[in-house]
Structure formats: structure tokens, C-alpha cells
N, C-alpha and C positions, 0 to 999 in steps of 0.2 A: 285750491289744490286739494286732489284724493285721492287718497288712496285705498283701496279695496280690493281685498278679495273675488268678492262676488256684490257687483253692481245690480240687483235686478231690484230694482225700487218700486214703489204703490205708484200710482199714476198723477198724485201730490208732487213729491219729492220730482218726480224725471218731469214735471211741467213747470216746476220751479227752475231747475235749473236751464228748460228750454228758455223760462221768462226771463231769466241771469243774463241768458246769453243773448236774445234780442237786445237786453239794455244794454250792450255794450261791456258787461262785466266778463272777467276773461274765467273760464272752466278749463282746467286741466284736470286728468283723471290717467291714474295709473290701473290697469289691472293686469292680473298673471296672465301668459301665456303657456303656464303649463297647468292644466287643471290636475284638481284634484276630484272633479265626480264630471263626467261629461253634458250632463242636462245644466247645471248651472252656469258649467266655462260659455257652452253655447247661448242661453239666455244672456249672459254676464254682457258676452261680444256684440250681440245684437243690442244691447238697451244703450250698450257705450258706443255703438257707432251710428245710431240714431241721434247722437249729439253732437257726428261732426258737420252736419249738415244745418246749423246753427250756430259751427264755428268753435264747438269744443275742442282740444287738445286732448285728443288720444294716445295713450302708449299700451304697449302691451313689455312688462318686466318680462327680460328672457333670462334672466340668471336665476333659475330654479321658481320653488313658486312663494308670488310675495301674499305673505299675510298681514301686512300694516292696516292698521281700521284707525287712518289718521286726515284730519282735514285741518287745511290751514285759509284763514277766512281773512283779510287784510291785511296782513304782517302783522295781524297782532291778539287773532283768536285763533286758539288749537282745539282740535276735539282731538282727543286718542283712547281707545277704548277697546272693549269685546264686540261693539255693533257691527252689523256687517251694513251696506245699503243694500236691505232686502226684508222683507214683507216678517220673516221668522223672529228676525234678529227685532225691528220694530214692535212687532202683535204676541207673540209665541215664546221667545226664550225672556230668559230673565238676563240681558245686554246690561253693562253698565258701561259709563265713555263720561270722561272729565273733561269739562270746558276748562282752559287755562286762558285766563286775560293778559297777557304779558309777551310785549314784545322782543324781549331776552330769548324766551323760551319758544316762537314763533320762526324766531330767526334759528333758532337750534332745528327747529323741525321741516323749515323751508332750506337748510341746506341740506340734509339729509334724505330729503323728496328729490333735491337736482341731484342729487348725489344717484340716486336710482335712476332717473334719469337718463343719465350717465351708461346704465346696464337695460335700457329701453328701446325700445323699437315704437317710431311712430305709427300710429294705423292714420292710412289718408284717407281720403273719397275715392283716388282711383283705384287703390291696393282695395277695397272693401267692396267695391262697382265690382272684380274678375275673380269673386271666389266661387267657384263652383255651385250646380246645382244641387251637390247632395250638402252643400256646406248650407243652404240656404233654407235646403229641407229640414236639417236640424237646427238651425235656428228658429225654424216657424213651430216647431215641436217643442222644443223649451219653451219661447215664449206661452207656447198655448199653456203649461204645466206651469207658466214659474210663481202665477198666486203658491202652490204646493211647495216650490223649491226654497 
């Protein structure tokens, strides 16, 4: 389970999680649906709906915009930190994010994610297949920028 901001990952990180997903391992991934700078929300959309076609769970948070930089790895590994999944936050800022080993504190943060959830909108294949041609144009513009973003 993720949740992020801004999803636009090195081509590492999104082939991992393609490899997750062939093995059978389940991805959910939360990101905003309201942005805060329009070249990342559209890069963001486009790297996170390139994983539902391998079976991730996508949501887009519509109750304002979510800034959680939190992952939950087995019910019983937490990352929660400043990182964002993106090239800056990895190479460029100075990100810190604490691994917590503890199923207590796991289960605190795997409720709190369906809890979001909750205030979620799934994105499908077919909802993502009918967006428009200028929606598609700025997706292909982000991705081309988003080493930058």
C-alpha cells in the first residue's frame, strides 16, 4: 500500500513494482486528485495508470490534496517520511522516511490508508482508455519533463 503525492518514479522503482505485480504481489497506490503544480499531477497520473494494466489498484484522493509519503509493506513494514516516489525526492533533496518493523504500528497505518480509501475514487482501465485527447497530450509532456519534475 502507497501513498503519495507525486508518483513519478526512475524506471528502477515503476519496473519493480511492474515485477510485484506480475508475481502475484497486490499494489495499491493512492494519489491526489487535486494537484498542486499541473506537470507533476499529469506525470503522477500517467506512471500510476501504467500500473493498472498489470493489475495495480489505483485511487485518486478526492478530499482535498493528500500529502501522505507512507507505504505499508506486509502488515508489518511501514515507511512514512518527507520522500516523495520521484527522481528529486530520491537524487536531489535531502528526503528523510523511517522504516518502522512492527505490526502494531502497520496495522495503525493500514487502517488509516482504507480509511482514505474511504474518501477515493478508483481509476479503472476503462475510466483511463476515455480521457481525452488534450488529457493525453499533457500526459505525454509531463512524462517527457518528469526526470526534471
Amino acid at each position: 500500500m502507497i501513498q503519495t503525492p507525486y508518483y513519478i518514479p526512475d524506471e528502477s522503482i515503476h519496473n519493480a513494482l511492474k515485477l510485484a505485480l506480475i508475481s502475484g504481489i497486490k499494489v495499491h497506490i493512492q494519489i491526489p486528485n487535486k494537484p498542486d503544480h499541473p506537470f507533476v499531477y499529469w506525470a503522477t497520473y500517467s506512471f500510476a495508470a501504467e500500473l493498472l494494466q498489470f493489475g495495480a489498484v489505483i485511487e485518486t484522493y478526492e478530499k482535498g490534496f493528500m500529502h501522505a509519503k507512507t507505504m505499508i509493506i506486509d502488515s508489518g513494514v511501514v515507511s512514512i517520511g518527507s520522500a516523495n516516489i520521484d527522481v528529486r525526492s530520491f537524487r536531489l533533496d535531502f528526503e528523510v522516511n523511517t522504516i518502522i518493523y512492527d505490526v502494531e504500528t502497520a496495522t495503525k497505518a493500514k487502517t488509516a490508508f482504507l480509511r482514505d480509501s474511504a474518501d477515493a475514487k478508483a481509476l479503472t482501465k476503462a475510466h483511463y482508455q476515455q480521457r481525452s485527447v488534450v488529457i493525453k497530450i499533457k500526459e505525454g509532456l509531463a512524462r517527457l519533463i518528469s526526470p526534471l519534475l
